[in-house]
Backbone bond lengths (Angstrom), bond angles and torsions (degrees), N, CA, C in turn:
res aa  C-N    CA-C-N  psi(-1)  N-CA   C-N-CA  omega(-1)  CA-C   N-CA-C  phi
1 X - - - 1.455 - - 1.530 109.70 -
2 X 1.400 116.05 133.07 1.396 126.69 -168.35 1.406 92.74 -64.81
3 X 1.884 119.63 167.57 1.325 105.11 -175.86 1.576 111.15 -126.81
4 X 0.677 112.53 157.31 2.031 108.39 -149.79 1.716 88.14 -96.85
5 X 1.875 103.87 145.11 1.319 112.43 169.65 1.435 95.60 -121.08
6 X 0.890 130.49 164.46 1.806 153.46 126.50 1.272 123.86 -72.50
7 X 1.096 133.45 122.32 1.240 122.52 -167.98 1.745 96.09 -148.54
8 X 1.567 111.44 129.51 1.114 121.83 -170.19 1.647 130.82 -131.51
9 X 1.164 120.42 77.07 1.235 146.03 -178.37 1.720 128.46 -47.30
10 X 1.244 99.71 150.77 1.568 102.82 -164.56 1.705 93.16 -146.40
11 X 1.585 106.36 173.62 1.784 116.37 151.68 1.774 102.90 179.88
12 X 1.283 85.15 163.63 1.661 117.43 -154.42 1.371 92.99 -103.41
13 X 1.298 135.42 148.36 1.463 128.20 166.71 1.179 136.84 23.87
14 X 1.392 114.25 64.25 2.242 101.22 -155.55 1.717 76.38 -119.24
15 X 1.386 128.64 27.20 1.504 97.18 165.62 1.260 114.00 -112.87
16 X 1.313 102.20 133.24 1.795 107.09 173.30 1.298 127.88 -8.92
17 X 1.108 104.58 -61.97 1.536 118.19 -174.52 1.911 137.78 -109.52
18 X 1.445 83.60 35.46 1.348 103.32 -153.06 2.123 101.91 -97.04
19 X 1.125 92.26 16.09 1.939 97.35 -166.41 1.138 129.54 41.88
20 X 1.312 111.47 33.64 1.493 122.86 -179.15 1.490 91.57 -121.59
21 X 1.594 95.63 125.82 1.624 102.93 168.87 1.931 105.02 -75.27
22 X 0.981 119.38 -48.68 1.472 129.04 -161.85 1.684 111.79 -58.81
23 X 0.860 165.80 136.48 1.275 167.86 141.76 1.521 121.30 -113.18
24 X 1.110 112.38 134.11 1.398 128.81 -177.42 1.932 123.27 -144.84
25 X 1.553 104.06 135.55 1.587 97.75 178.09 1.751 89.15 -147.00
26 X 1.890 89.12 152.13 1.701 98.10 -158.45 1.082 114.50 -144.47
27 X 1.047 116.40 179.32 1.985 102.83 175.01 1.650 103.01 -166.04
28 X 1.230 117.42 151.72 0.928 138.94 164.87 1.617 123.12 -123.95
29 X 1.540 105.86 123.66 1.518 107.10 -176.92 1.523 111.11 -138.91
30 X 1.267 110.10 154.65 1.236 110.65 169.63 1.948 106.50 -160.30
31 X 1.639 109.62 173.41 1.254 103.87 -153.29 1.641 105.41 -78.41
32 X 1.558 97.68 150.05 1.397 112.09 -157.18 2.090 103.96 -51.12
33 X 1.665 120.66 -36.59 0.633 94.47 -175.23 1.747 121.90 -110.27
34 X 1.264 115.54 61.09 1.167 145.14 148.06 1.464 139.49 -119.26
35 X 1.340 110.33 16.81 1.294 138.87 -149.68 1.645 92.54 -95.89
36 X 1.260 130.84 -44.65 1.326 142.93 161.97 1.303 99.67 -55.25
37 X 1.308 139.75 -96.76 1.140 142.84 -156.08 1.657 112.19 -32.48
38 X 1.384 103.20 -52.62 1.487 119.71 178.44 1.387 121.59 -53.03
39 X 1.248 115.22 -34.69 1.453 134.89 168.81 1.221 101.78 -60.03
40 X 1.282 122.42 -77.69 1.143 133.06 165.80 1.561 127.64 -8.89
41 X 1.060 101.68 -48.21 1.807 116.76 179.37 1.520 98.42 -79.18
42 X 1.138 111.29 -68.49 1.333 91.37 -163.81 1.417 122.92 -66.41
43 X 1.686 125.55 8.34 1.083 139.48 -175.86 1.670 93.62 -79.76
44 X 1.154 98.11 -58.00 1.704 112.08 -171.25 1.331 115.91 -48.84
45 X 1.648 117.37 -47.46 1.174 116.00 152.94 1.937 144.64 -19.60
46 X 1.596 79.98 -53.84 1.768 96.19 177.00 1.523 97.76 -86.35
47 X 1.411 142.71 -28.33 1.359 125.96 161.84 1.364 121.63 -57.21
48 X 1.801 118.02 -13.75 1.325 94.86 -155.65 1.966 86.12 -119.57
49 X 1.185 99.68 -1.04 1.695 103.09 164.21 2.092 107.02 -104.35
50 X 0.735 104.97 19.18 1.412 118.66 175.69 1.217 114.72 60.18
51 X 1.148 123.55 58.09 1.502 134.05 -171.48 1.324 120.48 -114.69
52 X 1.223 152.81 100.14 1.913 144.12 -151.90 1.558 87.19 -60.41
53 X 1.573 88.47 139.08 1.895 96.76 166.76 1.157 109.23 -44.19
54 X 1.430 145.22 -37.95 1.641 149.63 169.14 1.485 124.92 -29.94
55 X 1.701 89.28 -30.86 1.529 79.52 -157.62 1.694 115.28 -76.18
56 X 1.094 125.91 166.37 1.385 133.16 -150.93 1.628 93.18 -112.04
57 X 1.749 113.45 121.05 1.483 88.00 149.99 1.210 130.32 -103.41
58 X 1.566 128.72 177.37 0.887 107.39 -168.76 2.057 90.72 -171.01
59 X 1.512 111.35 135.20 1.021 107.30 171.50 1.689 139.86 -45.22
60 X 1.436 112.30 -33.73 1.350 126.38 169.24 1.461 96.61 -79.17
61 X 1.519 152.21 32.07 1.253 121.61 171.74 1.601 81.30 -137.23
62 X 1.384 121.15 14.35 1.955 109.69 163.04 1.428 87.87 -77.15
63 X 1.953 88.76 129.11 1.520 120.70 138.96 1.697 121.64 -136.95
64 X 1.596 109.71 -178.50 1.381 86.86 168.53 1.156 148.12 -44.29
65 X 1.629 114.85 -38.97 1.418 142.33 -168.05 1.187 103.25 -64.41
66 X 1.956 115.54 -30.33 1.675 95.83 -164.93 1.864 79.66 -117.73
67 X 0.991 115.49 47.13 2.104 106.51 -177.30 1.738 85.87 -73.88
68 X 1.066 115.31 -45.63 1.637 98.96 -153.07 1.561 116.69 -76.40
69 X 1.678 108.87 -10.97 1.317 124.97 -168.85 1.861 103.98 -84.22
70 X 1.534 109.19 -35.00 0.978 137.11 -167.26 1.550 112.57 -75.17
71 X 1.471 108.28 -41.43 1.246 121.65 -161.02 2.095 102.54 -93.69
72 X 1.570 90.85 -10.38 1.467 101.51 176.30 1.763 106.74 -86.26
73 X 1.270 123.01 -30.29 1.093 113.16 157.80 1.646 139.40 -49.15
74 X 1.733 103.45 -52.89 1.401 119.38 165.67 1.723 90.67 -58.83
75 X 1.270 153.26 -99.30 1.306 128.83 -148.59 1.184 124.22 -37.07
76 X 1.444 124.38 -22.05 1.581 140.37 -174.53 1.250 98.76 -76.37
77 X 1.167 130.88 -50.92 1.209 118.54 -166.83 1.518 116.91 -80.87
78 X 1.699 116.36 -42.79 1.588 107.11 171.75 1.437 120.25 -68.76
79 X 1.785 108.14 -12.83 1.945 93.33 169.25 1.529 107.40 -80.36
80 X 1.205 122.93 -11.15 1.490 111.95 -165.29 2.097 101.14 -91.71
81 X 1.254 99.22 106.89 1.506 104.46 164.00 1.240 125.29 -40.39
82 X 1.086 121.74 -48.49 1.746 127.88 -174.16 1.710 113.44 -84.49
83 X 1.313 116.38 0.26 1.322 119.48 -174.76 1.896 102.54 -105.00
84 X 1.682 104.33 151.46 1.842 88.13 -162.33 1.569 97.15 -169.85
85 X 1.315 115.64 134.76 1.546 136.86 -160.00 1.148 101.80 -128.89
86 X 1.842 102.32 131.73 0.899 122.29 -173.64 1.331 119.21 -137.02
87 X 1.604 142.21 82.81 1.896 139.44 -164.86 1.687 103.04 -106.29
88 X 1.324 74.36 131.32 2.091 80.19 157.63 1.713 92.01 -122.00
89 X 1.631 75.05 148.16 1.819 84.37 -163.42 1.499 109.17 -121.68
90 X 1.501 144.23 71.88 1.248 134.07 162.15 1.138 134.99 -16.57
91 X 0.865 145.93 120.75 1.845 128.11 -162.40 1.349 113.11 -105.35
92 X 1.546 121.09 -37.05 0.906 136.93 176.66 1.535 121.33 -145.31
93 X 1.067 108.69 105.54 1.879 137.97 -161.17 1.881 95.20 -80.41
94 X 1.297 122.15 -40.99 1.738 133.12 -163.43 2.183 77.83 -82.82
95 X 1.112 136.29 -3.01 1.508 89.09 175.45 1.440 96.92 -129.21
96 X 1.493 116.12 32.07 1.348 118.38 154.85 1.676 124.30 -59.57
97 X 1.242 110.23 122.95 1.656 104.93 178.00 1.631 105.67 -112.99
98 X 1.736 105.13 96.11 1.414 77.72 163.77 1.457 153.61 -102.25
99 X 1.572 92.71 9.08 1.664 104.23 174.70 1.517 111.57 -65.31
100 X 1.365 119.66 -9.19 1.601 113.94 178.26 1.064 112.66 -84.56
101 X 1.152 114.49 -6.56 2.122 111.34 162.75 1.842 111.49 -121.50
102 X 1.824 82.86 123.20 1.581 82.20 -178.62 1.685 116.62 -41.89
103 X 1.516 105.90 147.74 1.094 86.81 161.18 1.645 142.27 100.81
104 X 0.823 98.17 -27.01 1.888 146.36 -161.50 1.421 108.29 -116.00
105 X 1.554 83.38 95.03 2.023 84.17 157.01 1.629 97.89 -137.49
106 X 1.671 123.64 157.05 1.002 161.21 105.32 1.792 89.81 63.72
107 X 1.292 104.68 -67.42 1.956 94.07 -177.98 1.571 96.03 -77.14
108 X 1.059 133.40 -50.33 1.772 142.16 176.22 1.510 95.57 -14.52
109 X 1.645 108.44 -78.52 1.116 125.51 161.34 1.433 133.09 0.68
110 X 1.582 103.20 -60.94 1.282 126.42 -125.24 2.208 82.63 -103.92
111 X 1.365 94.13 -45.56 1.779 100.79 171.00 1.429 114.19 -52.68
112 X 1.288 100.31 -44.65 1.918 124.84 -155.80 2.039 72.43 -54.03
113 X 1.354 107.66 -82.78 1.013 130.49 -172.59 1.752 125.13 -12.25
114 X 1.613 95.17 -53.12 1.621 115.91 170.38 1.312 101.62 -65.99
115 X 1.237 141.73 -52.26 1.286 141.87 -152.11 1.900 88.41 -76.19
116 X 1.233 118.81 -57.55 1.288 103.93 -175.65 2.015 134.62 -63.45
117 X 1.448 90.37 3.61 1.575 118.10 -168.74 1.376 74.79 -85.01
118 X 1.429 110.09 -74.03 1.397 114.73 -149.38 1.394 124.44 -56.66
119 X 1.517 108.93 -49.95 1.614 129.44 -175.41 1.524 117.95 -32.68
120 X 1.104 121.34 -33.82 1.201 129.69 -174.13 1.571 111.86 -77.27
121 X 1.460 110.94 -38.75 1.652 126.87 168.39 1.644 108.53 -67.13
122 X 1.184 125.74 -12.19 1.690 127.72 -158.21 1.005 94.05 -91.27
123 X 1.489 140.34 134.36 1.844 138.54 134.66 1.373 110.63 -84.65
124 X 1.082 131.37 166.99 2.124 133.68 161.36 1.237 99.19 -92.99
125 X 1.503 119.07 8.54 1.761 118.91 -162.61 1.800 102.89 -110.16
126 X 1.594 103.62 -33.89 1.442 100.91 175.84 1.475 125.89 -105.12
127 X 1.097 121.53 -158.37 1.794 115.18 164.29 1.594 107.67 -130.81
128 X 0.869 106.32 143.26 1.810 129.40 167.78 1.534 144.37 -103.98
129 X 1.035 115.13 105.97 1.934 133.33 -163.01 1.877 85.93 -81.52
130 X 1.069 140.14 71.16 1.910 112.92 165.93 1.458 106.27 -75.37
131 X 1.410 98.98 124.63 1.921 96.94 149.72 1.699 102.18 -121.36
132 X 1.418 81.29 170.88 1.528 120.33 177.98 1.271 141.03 -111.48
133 X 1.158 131.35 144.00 1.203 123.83 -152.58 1.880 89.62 -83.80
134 X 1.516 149.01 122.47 1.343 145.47 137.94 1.238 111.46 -25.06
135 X 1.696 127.78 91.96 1.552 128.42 176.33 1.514 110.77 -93.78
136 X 1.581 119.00 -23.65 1.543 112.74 -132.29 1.786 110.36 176.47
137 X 1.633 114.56 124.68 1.593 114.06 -161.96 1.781 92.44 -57.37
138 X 1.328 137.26 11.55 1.382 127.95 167.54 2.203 118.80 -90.57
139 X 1.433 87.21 -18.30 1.125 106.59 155.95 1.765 135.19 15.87
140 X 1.643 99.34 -84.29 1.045 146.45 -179.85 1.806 103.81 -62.68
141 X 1.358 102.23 -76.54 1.702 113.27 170.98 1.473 114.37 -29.67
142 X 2.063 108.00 -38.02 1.493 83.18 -143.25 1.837 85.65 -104.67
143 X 1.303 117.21 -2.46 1.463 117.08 145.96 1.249 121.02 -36.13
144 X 1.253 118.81 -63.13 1.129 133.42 -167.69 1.712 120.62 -61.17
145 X 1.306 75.99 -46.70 1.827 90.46 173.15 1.690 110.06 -76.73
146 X 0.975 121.03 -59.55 1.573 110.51 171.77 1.306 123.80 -65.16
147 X 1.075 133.25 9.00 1.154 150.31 150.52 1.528 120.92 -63.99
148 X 1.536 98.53 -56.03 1.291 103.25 176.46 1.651 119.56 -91.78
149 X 1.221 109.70 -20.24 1.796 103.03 151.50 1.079 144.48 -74.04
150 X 1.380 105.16 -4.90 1.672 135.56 -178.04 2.113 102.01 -100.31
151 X 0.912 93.26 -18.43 1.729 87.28 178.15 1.767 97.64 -112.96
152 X 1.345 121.42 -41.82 1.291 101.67 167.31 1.668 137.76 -48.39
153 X 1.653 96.67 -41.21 1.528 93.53 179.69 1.540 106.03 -85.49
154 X 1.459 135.78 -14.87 0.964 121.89 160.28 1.779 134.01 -66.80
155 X 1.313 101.62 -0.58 1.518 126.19 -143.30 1.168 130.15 45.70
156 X 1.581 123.59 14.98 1.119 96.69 -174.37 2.135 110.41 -91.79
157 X 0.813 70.40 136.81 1.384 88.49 -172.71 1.500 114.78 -87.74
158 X 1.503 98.92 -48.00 1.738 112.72 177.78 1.371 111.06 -71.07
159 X 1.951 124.41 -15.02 1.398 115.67 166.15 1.325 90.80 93.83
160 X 1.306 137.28 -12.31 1.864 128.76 176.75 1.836 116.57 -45.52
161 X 1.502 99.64 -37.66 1.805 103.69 -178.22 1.174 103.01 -79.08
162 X 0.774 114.36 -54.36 1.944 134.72 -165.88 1.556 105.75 -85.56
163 X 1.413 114.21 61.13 1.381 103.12 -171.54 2.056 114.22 -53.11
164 X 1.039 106.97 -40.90 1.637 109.97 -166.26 1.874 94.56 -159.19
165 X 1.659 102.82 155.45 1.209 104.46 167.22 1.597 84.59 -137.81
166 X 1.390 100.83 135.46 1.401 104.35 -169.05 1.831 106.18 -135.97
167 X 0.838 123.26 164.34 1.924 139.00 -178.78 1.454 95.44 -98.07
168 X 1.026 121.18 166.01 1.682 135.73 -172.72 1.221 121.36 172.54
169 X 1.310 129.31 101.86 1.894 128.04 170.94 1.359 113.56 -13.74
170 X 1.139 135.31 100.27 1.950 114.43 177.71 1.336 87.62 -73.65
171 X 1.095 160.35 22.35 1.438 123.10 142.06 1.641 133.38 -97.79
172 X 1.264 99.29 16.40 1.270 129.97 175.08 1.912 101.50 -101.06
173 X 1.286 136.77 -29.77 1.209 148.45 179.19 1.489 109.66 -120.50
174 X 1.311 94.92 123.96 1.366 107.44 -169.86 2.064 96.65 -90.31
175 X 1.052 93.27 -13.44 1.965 79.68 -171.11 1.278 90.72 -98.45
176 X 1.232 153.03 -23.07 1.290 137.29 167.94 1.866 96.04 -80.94
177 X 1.205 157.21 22.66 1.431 143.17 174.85 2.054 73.42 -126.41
178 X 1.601 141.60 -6.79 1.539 118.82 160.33 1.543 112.85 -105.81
179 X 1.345 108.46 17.62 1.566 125.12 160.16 1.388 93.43 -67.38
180 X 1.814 112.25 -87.09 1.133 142.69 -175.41 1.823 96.36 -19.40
181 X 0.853 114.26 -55.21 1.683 126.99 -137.66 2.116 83.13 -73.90
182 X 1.645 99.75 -58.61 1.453 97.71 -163.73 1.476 114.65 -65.72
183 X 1.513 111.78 -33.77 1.113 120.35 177.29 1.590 123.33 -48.61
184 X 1.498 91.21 -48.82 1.258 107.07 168.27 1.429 131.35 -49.91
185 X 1.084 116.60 -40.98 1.711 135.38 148.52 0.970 113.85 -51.78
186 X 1.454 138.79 -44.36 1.362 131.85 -172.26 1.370 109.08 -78.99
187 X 1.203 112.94 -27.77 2.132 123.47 -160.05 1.705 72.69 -85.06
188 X 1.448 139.22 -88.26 1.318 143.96 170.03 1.624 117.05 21.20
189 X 1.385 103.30 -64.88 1.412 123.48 -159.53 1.660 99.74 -91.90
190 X 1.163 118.82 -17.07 1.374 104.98 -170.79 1.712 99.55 -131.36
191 X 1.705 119.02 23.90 1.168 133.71 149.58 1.438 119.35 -93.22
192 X 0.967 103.63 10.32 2.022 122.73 -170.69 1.121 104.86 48.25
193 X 1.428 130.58 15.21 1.644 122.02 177.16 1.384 110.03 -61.77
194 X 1.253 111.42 175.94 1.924 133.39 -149.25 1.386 100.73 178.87
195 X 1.349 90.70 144.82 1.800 101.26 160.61 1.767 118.63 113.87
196 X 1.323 94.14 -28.47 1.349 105.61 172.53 1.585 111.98 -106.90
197 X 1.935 103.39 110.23 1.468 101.54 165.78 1.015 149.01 -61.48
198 X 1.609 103.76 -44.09 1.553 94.95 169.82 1.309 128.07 -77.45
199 X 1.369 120.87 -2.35 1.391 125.82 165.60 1.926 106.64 -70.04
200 X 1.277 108.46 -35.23 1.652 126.03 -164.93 2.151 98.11 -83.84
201 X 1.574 102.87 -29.03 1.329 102.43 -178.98 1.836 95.34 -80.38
202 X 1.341 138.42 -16.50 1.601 122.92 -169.76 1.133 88.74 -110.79
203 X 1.223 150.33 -7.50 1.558 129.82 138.23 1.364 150.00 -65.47
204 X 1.475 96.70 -25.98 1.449 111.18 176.31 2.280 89.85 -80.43
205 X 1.166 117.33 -44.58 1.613 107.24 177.24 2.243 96.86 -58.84
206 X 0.930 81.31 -30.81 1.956 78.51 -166.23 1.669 91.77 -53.92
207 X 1.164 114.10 -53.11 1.661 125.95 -157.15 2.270 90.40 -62.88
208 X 0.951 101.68 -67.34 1.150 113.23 -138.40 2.176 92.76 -67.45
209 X 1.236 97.23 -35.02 1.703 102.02 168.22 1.006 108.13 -48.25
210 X 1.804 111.69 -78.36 2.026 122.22 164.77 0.930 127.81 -13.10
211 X 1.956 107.93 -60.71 1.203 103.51 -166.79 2.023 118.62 113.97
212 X 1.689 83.35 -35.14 1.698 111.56 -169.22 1.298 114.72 -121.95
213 X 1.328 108.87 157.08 1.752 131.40 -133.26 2.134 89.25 -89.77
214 X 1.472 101.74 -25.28 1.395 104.21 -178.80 1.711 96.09 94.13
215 X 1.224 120.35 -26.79 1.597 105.30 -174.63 1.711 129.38 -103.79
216 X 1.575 67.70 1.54 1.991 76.72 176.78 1.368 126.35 -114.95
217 X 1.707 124.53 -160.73 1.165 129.02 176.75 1.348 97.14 -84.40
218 X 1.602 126.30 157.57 1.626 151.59 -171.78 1.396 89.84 -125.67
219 X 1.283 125.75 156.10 1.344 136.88 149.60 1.490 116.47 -51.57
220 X 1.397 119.90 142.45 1.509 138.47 -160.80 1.908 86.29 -54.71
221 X 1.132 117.33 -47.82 1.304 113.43 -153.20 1.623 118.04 -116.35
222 X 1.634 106.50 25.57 1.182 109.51 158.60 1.528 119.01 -77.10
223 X 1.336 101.26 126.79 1.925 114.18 -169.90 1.625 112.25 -91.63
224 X 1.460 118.13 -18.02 1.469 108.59 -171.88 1.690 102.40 -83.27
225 X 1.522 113.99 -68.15 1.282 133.51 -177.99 1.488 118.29 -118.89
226 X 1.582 112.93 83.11 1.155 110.59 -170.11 1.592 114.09 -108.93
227 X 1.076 125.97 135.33 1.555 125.28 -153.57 2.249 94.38 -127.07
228 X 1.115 108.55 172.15 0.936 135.69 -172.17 1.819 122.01 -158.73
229 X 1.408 117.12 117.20 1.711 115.44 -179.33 1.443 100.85 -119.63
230 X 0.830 113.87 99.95 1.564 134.88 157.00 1.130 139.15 -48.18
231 X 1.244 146.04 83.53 1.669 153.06 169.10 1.635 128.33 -93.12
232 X 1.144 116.35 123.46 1.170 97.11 -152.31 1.407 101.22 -85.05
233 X 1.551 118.78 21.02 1.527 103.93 166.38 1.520 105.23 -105.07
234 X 1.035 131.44 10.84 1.525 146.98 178.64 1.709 102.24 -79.02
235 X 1.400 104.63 148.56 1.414 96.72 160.78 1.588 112.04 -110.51
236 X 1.044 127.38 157.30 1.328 147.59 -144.09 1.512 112.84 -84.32
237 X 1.093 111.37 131.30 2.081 95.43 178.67 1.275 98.01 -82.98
């Protein structure tokens, strides 16, 4: 029996017009039936830094006050074997041209994009649960649509890999709010921002766990923290 993942997705600046050169979309997955347990931990965490199981994390809410609560997450996640990161990182969104490909505008793009985040996380050997973080009443549509570009280029057609792509509160899911968290680090570091420490203290732990600078290419087949930098004069792994 094929073996089921969850896989739970996030992104940093992916709108056109949003004045952010940097863009980033990410995911975090691990196997479906540890998916409880995992929750679990990082729940325990915010009980044992005094935090209501409720509370939401979330990259815009690192400050000093919560660095140590924050920085207990990043250790959670590089001791846990079965837990696994995955960013493609745009660097620069202003030197996209898309009238030079028929066809192609801006959301076109924006799928092309997910599918290449993802592909690298996909086997034809296992099956896949993706949710999404609920941003926006477009929501729904763009389920639908990555859904169906995500089983086409895989072929599956019958939907066997790709069991469901589904929307979900991240504050109800704690592994999509450590999407949020890494992503957030990654969009961070390759927005040239500064100034904020405790955001600058869970990156310098991000780097030094990894291994990696956060702004570059990883090997095709790194499984813990695997990153991707994107140019659109590059060709694609």
């Amino acid at each position: 029996m094929a073996q089921t993942f969850n896989v739970y997705c996030d992104e940093s600046c992916h709108l056109e017009h949003d004045r952010q050169n940097a863009m980033a979309l990410g995911a975090v997955w691990a196997p479906l039936e540890r998916v409880r347990d995992l929750c679990a931990a990082f729940r325990q965490i915010q009980v044992d830094h005094g935090l209501p199981r409720q509370f939401e994390v979330k990259w815009t809410k690192v400050s000093p006050a919560g660095a140590e609560f924050y920085l207990a997450w990043v250790r959670r996640f590089f001791d846990e074997s079965d837990l696994h990161f995955r960013a493609l990182i745009i660097p620069d969104k202003t030197k996209l041209d898309h009238t030079a490909f028929p066809c192609q505008d801006h959301n076109k793009w924006y799928y092309k994009m997910y599918f290449d985040m993802l592909k690298v996380i996909l086997s034809p050997k296992a099956r896949y649960r993706i949710y999404i973080d609920i941003k926006d009443t477009r929501g729904a549509a763009k389920v639908r649509k990555l859904h169906e570009v995500l089983c086409n280029n895989q072929y599956d057609f019958s939907r066997q890999i790709i069991e469901r792509v589904q929307q979900v509160r991240s504050h109800e899911v704690e592994l999509l709010q450590l999407a949020d968290l890494l992503i957030g680090a990654v969009s961070y570091v390759n927005r040239g921002l500064s100034g904020n420490r405790a955001k600058e203290r869970l990156i310098e732990a991000i780097k030094h766990r990894s291994g990696y600078s956060l702004t570059g290419t990883t090997l095709l087949k790194e499984d813990k923290f695997n990153l991707f930098r994107w140019r659109a004069q590059e060709v694609e792994q």
